[in-house]
C-alpha positions in Angstrom: -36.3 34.5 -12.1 -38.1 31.5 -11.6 -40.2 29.5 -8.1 -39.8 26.2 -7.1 -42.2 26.1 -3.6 -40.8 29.8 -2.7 -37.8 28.6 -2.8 -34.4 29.8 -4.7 -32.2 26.6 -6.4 -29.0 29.0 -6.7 -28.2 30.1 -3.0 -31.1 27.9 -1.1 -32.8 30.5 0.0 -36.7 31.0 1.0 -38.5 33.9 -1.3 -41.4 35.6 -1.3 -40.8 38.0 -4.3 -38.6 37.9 -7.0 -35.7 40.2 -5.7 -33.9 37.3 -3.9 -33.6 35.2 -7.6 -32.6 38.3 -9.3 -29.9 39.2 -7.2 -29.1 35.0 -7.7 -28.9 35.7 -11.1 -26.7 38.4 -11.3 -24.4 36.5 -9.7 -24.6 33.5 -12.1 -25.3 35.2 -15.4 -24.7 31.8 -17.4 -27.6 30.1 -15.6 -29.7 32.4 -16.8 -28.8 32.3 -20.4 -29.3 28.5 -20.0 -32.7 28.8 -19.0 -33.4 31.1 -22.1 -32.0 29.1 -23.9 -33.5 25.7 -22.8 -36.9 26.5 -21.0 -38.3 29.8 -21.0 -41.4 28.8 -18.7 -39.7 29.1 -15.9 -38.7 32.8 -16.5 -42.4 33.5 -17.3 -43.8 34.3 -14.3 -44.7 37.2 -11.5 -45.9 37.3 -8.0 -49.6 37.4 -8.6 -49.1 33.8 -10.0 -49.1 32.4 -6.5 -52.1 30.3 -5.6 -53.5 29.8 -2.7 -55.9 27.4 -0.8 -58.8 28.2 0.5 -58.7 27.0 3.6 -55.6 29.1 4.3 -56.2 31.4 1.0 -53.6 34.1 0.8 -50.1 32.8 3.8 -50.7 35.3 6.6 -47.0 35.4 6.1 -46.8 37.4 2.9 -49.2 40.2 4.4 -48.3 43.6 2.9 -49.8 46.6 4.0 -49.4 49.3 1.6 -47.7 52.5 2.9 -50.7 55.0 2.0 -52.8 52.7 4.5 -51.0 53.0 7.4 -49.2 49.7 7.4 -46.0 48.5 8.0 -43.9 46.7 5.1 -42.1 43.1 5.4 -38.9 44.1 7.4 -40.7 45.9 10.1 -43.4 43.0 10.2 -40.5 40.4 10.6 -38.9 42.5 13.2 -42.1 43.3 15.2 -44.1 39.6 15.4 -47.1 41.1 16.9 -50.3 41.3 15.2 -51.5 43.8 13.9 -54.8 45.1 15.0 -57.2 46.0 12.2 -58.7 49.2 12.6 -61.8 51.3 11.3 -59.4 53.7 9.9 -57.4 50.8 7.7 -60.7 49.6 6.4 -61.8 53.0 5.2 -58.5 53.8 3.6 -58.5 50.0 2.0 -62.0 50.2 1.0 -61.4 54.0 -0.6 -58.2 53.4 -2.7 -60.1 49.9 -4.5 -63.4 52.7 -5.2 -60.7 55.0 -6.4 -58.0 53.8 -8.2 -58.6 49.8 -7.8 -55.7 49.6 -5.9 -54.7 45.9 -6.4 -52.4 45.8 -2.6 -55.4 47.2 -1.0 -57.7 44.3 -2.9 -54.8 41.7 -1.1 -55.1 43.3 2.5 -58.8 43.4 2.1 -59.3 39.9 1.5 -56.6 38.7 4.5 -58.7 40.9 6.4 -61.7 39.2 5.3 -60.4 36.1 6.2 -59.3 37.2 9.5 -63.0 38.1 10.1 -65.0 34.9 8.8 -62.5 32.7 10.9 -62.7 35.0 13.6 -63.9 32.5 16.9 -62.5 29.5 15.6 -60.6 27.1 17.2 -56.9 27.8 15.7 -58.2 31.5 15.1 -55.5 32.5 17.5 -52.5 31.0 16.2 -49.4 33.3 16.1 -49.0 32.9 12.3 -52.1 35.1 12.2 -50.8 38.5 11.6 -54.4 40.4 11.9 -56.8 40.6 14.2 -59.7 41.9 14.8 -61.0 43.6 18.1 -64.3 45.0 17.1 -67.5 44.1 15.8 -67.6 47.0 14.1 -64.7 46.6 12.4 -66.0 43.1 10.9 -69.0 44.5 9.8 -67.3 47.2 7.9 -65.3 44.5 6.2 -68.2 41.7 5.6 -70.3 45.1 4.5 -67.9 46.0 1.7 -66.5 42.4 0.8 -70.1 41.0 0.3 -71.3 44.3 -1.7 -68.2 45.0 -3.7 -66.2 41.8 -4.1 -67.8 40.5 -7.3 -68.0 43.5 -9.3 -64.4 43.6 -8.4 -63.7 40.1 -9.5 -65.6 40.5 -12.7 -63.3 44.2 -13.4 -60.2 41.6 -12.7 -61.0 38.8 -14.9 -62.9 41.5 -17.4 -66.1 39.7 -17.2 -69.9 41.4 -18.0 -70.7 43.2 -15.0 -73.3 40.7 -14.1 -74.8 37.3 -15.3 -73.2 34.7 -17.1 -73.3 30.9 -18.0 -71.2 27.9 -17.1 -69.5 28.1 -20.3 -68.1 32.1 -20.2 -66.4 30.5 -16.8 -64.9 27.6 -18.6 -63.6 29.9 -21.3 -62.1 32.0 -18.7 -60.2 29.5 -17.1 -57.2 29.6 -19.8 -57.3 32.8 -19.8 -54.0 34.5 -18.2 -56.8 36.5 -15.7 -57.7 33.6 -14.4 -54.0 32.0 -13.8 -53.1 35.5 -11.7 -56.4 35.9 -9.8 -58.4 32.6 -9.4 -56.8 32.2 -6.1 -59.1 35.8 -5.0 -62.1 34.0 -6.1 -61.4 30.9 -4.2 -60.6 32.6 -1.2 -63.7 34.9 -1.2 -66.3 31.8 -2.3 -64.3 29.5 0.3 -64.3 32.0 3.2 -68.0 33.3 2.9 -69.2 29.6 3.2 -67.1 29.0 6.2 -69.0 32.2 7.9 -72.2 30.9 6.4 -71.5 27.7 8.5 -70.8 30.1 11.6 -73.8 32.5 11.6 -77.0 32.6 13.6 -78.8 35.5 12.6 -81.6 34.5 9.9 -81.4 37.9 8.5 -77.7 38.3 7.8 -77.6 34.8 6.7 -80.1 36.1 4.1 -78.1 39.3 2.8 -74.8 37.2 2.8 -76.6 34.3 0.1 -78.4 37.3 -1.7 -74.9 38.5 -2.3 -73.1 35.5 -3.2 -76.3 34.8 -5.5 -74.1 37.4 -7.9 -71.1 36.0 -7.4 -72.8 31.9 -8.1 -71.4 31.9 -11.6 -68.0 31.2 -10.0 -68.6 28.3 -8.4 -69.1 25.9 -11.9 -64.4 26.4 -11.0 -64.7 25.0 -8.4 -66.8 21.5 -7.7 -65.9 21.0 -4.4 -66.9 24.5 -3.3 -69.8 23.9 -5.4 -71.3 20.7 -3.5 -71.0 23.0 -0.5 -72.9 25.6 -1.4 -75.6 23.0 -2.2 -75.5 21.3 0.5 -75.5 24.3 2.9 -78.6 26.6 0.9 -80.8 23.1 1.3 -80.1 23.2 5.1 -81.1 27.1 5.3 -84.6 26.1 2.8 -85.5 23.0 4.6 -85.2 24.8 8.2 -84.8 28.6 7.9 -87.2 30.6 9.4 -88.3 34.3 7.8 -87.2 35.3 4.6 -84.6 32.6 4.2 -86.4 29.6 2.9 -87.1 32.2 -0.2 -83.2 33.1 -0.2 -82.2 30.4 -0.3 -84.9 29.0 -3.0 -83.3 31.6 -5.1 -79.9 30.7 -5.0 -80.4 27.0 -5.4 -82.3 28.0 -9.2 -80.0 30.3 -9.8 -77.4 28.1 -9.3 -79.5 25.6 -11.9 -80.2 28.3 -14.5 -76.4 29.3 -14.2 -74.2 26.1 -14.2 -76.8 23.4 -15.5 -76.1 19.8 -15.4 -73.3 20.2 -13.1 -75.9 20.9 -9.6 -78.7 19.9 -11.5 -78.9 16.4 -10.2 -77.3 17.1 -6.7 -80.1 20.1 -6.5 -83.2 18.1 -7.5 -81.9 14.8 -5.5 -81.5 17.2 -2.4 -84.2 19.7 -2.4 -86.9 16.4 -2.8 -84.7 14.9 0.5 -85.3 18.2 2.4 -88.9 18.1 1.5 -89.9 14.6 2.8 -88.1 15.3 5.8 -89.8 18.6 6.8 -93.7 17.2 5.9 -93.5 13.6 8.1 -96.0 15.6 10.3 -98.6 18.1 9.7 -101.4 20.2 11.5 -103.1 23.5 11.1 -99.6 25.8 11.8 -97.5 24.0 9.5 -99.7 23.1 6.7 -99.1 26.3 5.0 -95.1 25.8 5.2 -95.1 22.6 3.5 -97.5 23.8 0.9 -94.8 27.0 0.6 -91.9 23.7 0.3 -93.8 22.1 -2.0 -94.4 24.7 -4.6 -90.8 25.6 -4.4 -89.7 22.3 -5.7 -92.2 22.1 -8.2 -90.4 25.4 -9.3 -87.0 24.2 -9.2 -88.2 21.1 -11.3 -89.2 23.4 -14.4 -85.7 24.7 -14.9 -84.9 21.0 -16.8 -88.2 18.9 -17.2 -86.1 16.3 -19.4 -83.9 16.1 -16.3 -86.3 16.5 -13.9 -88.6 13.9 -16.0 -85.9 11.4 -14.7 -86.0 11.8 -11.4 -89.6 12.0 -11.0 -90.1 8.4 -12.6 -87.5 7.0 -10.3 -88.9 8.4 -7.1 -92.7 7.6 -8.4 -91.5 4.5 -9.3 -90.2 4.2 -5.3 -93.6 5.1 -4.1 -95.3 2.5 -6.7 -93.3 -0.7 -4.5 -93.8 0.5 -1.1 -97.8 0.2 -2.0 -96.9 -3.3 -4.0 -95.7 -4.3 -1.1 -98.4 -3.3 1.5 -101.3 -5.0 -0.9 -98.7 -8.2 -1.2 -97.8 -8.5 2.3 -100.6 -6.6 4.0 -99.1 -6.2 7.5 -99.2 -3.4 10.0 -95.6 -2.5 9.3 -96.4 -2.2 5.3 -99.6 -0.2 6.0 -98.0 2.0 7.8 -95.0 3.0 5.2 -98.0 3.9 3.1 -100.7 5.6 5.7 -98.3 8.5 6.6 -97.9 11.6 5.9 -94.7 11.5 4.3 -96.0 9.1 1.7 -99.0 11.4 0.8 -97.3 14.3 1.0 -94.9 12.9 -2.2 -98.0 11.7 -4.0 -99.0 15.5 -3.5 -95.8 17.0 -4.4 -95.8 15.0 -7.8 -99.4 15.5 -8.0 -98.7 19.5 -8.7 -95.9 18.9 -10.3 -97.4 17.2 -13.3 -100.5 19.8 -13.0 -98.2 22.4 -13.2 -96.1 21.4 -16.2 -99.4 19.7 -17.8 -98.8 21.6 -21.3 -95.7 20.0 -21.6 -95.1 16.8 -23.0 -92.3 15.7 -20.9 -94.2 14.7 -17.1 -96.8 13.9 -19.0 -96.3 10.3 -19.2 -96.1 10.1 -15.7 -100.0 10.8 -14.8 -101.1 7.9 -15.8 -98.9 5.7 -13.0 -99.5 8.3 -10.5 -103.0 7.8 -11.1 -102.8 4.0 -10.2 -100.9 4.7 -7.2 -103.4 7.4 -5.8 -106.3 5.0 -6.9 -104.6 1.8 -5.2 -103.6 3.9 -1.6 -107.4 5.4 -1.4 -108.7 1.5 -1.7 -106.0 0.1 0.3 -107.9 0.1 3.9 -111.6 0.7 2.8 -112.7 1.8 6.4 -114.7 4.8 7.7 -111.8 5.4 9.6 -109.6 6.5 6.7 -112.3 8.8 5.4 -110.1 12.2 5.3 -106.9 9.8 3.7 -109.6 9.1 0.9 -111.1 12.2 0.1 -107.3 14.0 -0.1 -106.7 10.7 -2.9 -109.9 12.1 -4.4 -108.8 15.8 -4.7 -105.6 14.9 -5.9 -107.3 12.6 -8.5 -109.9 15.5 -9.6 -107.0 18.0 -9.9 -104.5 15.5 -12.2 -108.1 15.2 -14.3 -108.8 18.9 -15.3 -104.9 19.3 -16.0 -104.5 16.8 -18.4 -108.2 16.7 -19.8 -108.2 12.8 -19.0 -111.2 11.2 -17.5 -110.6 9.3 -14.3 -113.4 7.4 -12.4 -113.6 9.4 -8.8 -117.4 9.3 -8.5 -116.7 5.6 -7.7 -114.4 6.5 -4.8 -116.5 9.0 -3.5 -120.3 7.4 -3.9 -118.7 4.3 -2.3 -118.4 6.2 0.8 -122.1 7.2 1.2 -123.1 3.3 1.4 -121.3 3.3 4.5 -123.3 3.0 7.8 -121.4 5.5 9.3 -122.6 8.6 7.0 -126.3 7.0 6.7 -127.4 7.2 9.9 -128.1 10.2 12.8 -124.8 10.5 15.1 -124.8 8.7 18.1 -121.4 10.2 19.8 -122.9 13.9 20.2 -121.7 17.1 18.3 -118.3 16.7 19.1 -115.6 19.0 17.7 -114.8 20.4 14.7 -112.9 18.5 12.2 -110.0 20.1 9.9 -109.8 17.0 7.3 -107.0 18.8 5.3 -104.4 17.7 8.9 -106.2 14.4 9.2 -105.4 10.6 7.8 -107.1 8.7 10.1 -110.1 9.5 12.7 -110.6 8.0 16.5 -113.9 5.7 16.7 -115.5 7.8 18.9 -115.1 11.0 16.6 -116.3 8.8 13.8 -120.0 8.6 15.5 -119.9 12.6 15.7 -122.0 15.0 14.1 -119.4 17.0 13.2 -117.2 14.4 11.1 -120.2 13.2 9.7 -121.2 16.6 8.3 -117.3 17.3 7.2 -116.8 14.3 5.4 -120.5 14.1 3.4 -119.9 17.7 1.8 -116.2 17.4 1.7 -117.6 14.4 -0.8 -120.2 16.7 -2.1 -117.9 19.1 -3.0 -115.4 16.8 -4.9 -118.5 14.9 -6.7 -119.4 18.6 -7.9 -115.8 18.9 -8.6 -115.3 15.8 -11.2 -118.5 16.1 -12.8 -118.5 19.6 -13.5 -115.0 19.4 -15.3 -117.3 16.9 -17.8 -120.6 19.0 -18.0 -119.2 20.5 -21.5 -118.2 17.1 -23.0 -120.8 15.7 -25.5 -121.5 12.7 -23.3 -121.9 13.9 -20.0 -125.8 13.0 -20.3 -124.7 9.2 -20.4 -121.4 10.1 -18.1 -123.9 11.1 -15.4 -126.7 8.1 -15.3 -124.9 6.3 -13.0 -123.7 8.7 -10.2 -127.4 10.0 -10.1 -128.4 6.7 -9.6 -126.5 6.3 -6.4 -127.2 9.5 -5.3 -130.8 9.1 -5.6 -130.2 5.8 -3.4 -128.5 8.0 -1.0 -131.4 10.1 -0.3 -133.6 7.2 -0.1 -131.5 5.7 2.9 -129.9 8.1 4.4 -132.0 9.7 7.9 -130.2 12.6 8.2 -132.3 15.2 6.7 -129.5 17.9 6.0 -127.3 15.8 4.1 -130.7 14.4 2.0 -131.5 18.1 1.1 -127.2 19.2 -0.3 -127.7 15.8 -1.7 -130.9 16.4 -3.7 -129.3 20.5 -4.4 -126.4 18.5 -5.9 -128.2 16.2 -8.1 -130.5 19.2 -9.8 -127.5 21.0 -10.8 -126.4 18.0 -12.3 -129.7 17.6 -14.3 -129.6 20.9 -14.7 -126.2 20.4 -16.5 -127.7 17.9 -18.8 -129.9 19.6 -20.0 -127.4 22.4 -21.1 -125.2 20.1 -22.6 -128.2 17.9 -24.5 -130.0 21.1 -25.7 -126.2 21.7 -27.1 -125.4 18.2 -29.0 -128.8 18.7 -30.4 -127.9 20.7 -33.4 -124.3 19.0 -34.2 -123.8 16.3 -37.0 -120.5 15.0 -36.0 -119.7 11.3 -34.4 -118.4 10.9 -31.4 -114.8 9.8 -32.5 -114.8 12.7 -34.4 -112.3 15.2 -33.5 -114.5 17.9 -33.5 -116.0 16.4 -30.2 -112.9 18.0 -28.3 -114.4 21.5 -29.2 -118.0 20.7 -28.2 -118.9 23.8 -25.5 -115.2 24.8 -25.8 -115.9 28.7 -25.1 -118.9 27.6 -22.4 -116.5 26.0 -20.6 -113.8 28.6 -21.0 -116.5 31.1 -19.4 -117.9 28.6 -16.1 -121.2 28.7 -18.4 -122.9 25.4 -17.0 -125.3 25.2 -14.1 -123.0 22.6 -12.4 -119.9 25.0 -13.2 -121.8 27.7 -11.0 -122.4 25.5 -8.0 -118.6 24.7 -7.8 -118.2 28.3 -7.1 -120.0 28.3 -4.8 -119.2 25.0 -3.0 -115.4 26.5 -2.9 -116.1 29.6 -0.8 -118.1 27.8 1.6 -115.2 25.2 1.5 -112.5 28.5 2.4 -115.0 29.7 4.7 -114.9 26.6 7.1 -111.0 26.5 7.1 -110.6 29.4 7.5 -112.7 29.2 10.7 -110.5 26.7 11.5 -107.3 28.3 11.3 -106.1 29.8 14.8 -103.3 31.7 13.8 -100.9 32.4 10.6 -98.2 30.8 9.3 -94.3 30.7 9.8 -93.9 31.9 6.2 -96.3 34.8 5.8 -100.0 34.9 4.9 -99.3 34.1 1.0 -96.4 32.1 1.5 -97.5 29.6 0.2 -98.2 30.6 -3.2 -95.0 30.7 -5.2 -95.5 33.2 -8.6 -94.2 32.2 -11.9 -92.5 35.4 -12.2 -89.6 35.3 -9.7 -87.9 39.2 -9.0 -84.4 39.1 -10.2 -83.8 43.3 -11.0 -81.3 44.8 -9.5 -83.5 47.6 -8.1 -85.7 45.0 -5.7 -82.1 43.3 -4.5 -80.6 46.8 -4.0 -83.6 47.4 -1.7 -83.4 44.3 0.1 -79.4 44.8 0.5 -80.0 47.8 2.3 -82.1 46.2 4.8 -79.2 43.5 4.6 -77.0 46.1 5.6 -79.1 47.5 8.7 -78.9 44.1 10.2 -75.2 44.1 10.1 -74.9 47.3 11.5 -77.3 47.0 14.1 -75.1 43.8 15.3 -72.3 43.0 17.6 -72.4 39.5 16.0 -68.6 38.3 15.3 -68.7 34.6 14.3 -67.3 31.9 16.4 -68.8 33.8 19.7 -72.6 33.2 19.7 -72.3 30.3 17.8 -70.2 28.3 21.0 -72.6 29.1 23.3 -75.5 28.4 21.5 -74.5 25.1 20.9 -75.5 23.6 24.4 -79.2 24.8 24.2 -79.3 23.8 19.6 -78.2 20.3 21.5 -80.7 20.4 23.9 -83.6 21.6 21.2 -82.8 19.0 18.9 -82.8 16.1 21.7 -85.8 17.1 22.8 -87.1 17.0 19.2 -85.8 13.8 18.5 -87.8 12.6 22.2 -90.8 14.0 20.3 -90.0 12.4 16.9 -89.8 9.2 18.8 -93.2 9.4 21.0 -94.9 10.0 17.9 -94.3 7.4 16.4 -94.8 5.6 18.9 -98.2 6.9 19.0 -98.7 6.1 15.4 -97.9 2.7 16.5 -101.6 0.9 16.5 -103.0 -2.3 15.2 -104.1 -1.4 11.0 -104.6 -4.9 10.7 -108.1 -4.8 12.6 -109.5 -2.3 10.3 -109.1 -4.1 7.1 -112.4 -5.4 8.0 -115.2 -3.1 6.4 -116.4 -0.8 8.6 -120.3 -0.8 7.6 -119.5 -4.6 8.7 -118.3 -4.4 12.2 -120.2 -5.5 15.4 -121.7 -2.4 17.0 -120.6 -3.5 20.8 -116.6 -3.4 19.2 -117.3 -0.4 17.1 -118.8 1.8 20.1 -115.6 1.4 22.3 -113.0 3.9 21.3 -109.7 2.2 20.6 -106.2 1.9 22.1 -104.7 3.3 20.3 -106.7 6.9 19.7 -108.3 9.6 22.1 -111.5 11.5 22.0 -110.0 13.8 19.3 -108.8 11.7 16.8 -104.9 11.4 17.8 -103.1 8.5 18.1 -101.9 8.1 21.7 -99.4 5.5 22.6 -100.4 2.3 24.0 -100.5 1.3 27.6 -97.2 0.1 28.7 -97.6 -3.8 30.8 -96.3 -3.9 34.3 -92.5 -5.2 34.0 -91.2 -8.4 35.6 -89.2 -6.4 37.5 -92.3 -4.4 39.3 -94.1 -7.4 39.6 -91.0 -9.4 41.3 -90.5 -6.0 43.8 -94.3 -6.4 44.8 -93.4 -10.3 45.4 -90.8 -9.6 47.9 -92.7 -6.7 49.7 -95.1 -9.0 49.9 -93.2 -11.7 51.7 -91.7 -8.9 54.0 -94.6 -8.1 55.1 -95.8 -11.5 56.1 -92.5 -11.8 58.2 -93.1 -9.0 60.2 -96.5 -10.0 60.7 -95.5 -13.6 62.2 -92.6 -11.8 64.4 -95.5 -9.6 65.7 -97.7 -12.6 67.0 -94.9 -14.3 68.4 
C-alpha cells in the first residue's frame, strides 16, 4: 500500500483509503515484494497520515459519518450529492461517543462540522463541495460550545501530552514524535479555524470565552509560525480597542503566549502591544484617562516577562523619543514643537516612566533612568511659558516618581520654584473665577483661562504638592538641612511678592514643615560619627523613613487626599474599564477554578445568541464604515485644531506686553481648547461677489434708461 497525491500508480486510480492499492497489489504480487525489498517507507503508512491545510483542513470530500451517528457512509454520500444537514441530534451523539469511548470518527466529523460552522456566512461558504451545513444557530453553538471546551484536552489525550501547561520545548519534542505525524493536521485545523471565527465575531463577550479557551490550547501555536503571527496580531486588535472584559482577555493571552513560547512572539508582542498603545493615547480627557492608565500598566506587565529583552526595546524606543526632542531644540519650529507637545509623546515618556519604577530593583532598566531623566528635564524647559504650566508639572511628577524608585536625587525644586517667579501666579486674577481646571487632561492652557482664579489656584498647589513631594523623599538623608537652604530661600521670596494671600499662607504651611523636617533630621546627625562618603550615610533614618516618621512625610499625606479629593470632584462619570481598571495586580488569576467560572458565563452568552458568523458581520459593515469615517473626520479636525502658532510663545511669558497677553488667541477658546483657525475667504468667493457686483450695476443702467 502506498500514496502518491491519493492516487494509485498500478491501475491509475483516485483513493481515499487503502482498499483500492490492496486490491492493486493482489493483483501484482511481485511489485510488492519489490517495494519490500527496495523501500519499505512507502509501505509504512495509514490513513490518519493525511495532512491537511487549514484553510481547507480535513477535504469535505472524505467526510465519513459513522454509522452509530446516524450518517451515511461514502457510497451512499457519492450517490446522493446533497448536503447533509447537521442536526442537534448528530452533535449529541458525536459529542457523547468522544466523552465515552473517544471515538476517533466522531473526533473527524466533529471537527468538519466545526469547520462548517466558523466558515459559516462566508463568501464560498456555499460551494457544492461542502457536504455539511448548518441551519440553526443552535446547532453552531452546540458545536463552538463543545469544540472550544473539549478540543484541547482532547488533543493533549491524542498526542499524550500533560493535561495542561507546557513550554515551547515539550512542543518541539513532540513534533518527531509519530502522534504528531497522524494528528498535527487536528491541531492545525482547530487553531486555524477558531482564528478565522475570531476574525468574524461581533459579540465582545463570546469573543472573550473563545480567547479564554484558546489561551489553553496557546502552547500549540510555537508549530505553527504563521498561525502564530496571527494570533498576535488579532489579540492586539481586541486589547487596543475591545470594550468590557476583553482588553483583560486578551492581555492574558498575549503573556501567556510570552511565558509559553518565549523568544519566538516575544519581539513581535512587545513591538506590537507599544504600537497599540501610542495609538489609543494620541488624545485624552477625563473619560478616557483611566483606559490609557489600564493600557499602560498592562504593557509595563507584559515587559517583565523578559527585562533583558524588554531592556532592548526600551533603549531603542527611548532612544526615538531622545531625537524627536534634539530636533525640536535644533530646529525650533512649530512643526518640531509640536511632535514633542502632544500627547502621544508624553504619554511614552509616562509609559517608560512606570516601567523603570516598576522594575526599579532590577538591574536591567535601570540604566535607562538616567536618559529618561534628560529627556523629561529637556521637554519641561523646552517652551518656558505660563501657558505650558500643566505640560510642566506632569514632567515634574514623572521626575519625583523616577526619584523615590531609584533613590537618585534629581533637581525638580528648580522646575517647580521657577514657576512661582512668573507674573502670572504672583499677582490677583484679572479674567474672573472661571472654571475648574482638571490639569491631569491638559498640556497647554487658553490665555484667557491663564488670568483665572481657578488655574491660578490649580497650578500653585499642584506645585505645592510636588515641592512637598521631592523634598520629603530627602528629609531622612543626612544632608537635607543643606539640601533645603535654597528652595526656602525662594519660597520665602515667594511670599514676599506674591498678593494673593491664600497661596502666601499654603506657601508659609509648606515651608514650616520643611523646617520642621530639619530639625528632625539635624537633632538626628547630631549623635553620629561617620563622614558623609561613608556608607553608613545610606542607613541614616532608614526605619524613620520606612515608617513616614518626618514632619514633611506627614504633610504629603495629607497634600494627597486633598489632591484625590479635587479629581475626584472633577470626574463626571466612570470609566470604560471598570472603577479599578486601571490598576493592574502583580498576581494575575490563572486557576482553573476562576476560568471554569468565567467559562460558564462564556457559555450563557453562546446560548443566549442566535449569532452564526458571516450574518451580523455583513451588515454591520456599512455602519463600522461609517463609524470609523466619521472618526477619521474627527481625527482630522483635531488636529487641525492643534494646528496654532508655538513659535509666539517661546517668548517668556512674565515678559510679554499686557495689551497682546489680554487678548485670547486664535487659536484657543475660553476653556482652554484649541479651536481651528479662521478659514480666509477663497478667490473663488471673492471673484463670485465681483461678478454679482457688475450684474447688478447692469441692471441698474438698463433701469434708468
Amino acid at each position: 500500500m502506498f500514496y502518491l497525491a491519493n492516487f494509485c500508480v498500478c491501475c491509475y486510480c483516485y483513493s481515499f483509503s487503502g482498499e483500492v492499492v490492496d486490491r492493486c497489489f493482489l493483483q501484482d504480487p511481485k511489485f510488492y515484494e519489490f517495494l519490500k525489498e527496495h523501500d519499505k517507507e512507502l509501505l509504512q503508512f495509514n490513513d490518519e497520515d493525511i495532512g491537511d491545510d487549514v484553510d481547507t483542513d480535513v477535504e469535505d470530500g472524505d467526510i465519513q459519518v459513522d454509522n452509530e451517528t446516524g450518517g451515511h457512509d461514502i457510497a451512499e454520500k457519492e450517490e446522493k450529492p446533497s448536503k447533509s444537514v447537521i442536526t442537534t441530534a448528530m452533535v449529541d451523539s458525536w459529542c457523547s461517543s468522544i466523552r465515552e469511548n473517544g471515538n476517533f470518527s466522531a473526533v473527524r466529523s466533529l471537527m468538519r462540522a466545526f469547520k462548517t460552522a466558523c466558515h459559516y456566512g462566508d463568501d464560498g461558504g456555499d460551494d457544492s463541495s461542502t457536504k455539511f451545513s448548518i441551519m440553526s444557530s443552535s446547532v453552531f453553538n452546540k458545536i463552538m460550545l463543545f469544540v472550544l471546551s473539549e478540543m484541547d484536552t482532547i488533543l493533549r489525550k491524542l498526542l499524550k501530552l500533560p493535561n495542561s501547561g507546557g513550554k515551547k520545548e515539550t512542543i518541539v519534542n513532540l513534533m518527531t514524535s509519530k502522534q504528531w505525524k497522524n494528528y498535527n493536521h487536528f491541531v492545525k485545523s482547530y487553531l486555524g479555524n477558531a482564528l478565522h471565527v475570531l476574525n468574524q465575531m461581533t459579540d465582545t463577550e463570546m469573543i472573550s470565552f473563545t480567547l479564554r479557551r484558546l489561551k489553553y490550547s496557546s502552547i500549540f501555536l510555537a508549530a505553527f509560525p504563521s498561525l502564530l503571527r496571527k494570533y498576535v496580531k488579532v489579540a492586539l486588535h481586541f486589547w487596543g480597542t475591545g470594550g468590557g472584559a476583553l482588553p483583560v482577555v486578551s492581555f492574558l493571552f498575549l503573556r501567556d503566549l510570552c511565558i509559553r513560547l518565549g523568544s519566538d512572539c516575544l519581539d513581535e508582542c512587545f513591538k506590537g502591544i507599544y504600537k497599540a498603545y501610542v495609538l489609543n493615547c494620541q488624545f485624552i480627557n477625563a473619560m478616557k484617562l483611566q483606559h490609557i492608565q489600564f493600557l499602560g500598566n498592562c504593557v509595563i506587565e507584559l515587559l517583565g516577562v523578559d527585562l533583558p529583552t524588554a531592556y532592548q526595546h526600551a533603549f531603542v524606543f527611548i532612544r526615538q523619543l531622545a531625537m524627536i526632542l534634539r530636533e525640536a531644540l535644533n530646529t525650533k519650529t512649530k512643526e518640531a514643537f509640536r511632535k514633542v507637545y502632544e500627547w502621544k509623546f508624553i504619554n511614552c515618556l509616562e509609559l517608560w516612566t512606570g516601567a523603570i519604577c516598576a522594575y526599579s530593583s532590577e538591574a536591567d532598566l535601570r540604566p535607562l533612568a538616567y536618559p529618561l531623566t534628560q529627556i523629561i528635564s529637556g521637554v519641561a524647559r523646552l517652551v518656558p511659558t505660563a501657558r505650558y504650566f500643566p505640560l510642566r508639572l506632569r514632567c515634574a511628577k514623572m521626575l519625583n516618581r523616577i526619584a523615590a524608585s531609584t533613590g537618585t536625587f534629581i533637581p525638580v525644586s528648580l522646575l517647580l520654584l521657577d514657576m512661582l517667579e512668573m507674573k502670572e501666579l504672583n499677582r490677583p486674577a484679572t479674567g474672573g473665577v472661571g472654571k475648574a481646571v482638571d490639569l491631569r487632561t491638559l498640556l497647554k492652557v487658553s490665555k484667557p483661562t491663564l488670568k483665572t482664579r481657578a488655574f491660578q489656584e490649580a497650578c500653585v498647589f499642584s506645585v505645592i504638592e510636588e515641592l512637598a513631594e521631592h523634598l520629603a523623599q530627602w528629609s531622612y538623608s543626612v544632608a537635607f538641612f543643606e539640601l533645603s537652604v535654597i528652595p526656602l530661600d525662594r519660597m520665602r521670596r515667594f511670599c514676599k511678592s506674591s498678593k494673593v494671600d491664600r497661596f502666601r499662607k499654603e506657601m508659609r504651611h509648606l515651608i514650616r514643615q520643611i523646617e520642621a523636617s530639619s530639625e528632625f533630621t539635624n537633632e538626628r546627625r547630631m549623635s553620629i560619627s561617620f563622614l558623609p562618603n561613608d556608607p553608613a550615610a545610606t542607613s541614616f533614618l532608614e526605619d524613620e523613613k520606612r515608617l513616614g516618621a518626618s514632619p514633611l512625610s506627614q504633610y504629603v499625606l495629607t497634600l494627597r487626599q486633598r489632591a484625590q479629593q479635587k479629581y475626584d470632584s472633577l470626574m463626571e462619570s466612570s470609566v470604560l474599564v471598570g472603577e479599578h481598571g486601571s490598576v493592574f495586580g502583580n498576581k494575575i488569576p490563572e486557576s482553573d477554578e476562576e476560568d471554569d467560572a468565567r467559562n460558564e458565563e462564556g457559555v450563557a452568552v453562546f446560548n443566549s445568541s442566535s449569532w452564526l458568523p458571516g450574518s451580523d458581520s455583513k451588515a454591520k459593515k456599512p455602519k463600522e464604515m461609517k463609524k470609523k469615517k466619521n472618526n477619521r473626520n474627527m481625527e482630522e479636525h483635531r488636529e487641525a485644531a492643534v494646528d496654532e502658532d508655538i513659535v509666539e510663545d517661546l517668548v517668556l511669558s512674565s515678559d510679554e506686553d499686557e495689551s497682546e497677553s489680554d487678548t485670547p488667541s486664535d487659536g484657543d477658546d475660553d476653556n482652554g481648547q484649541p479651536v481651528p483657525p479662521e478659514q480666509p475667504k477663497s478667490k473663488k468667493r471673492k471673484k463670485n461677489a465681483k461678478s454679482h457686483a457688475k450684474r447688478s450695476k447692469k441692471r441698474a443702467n438698463r433701469h434708468d434708461t
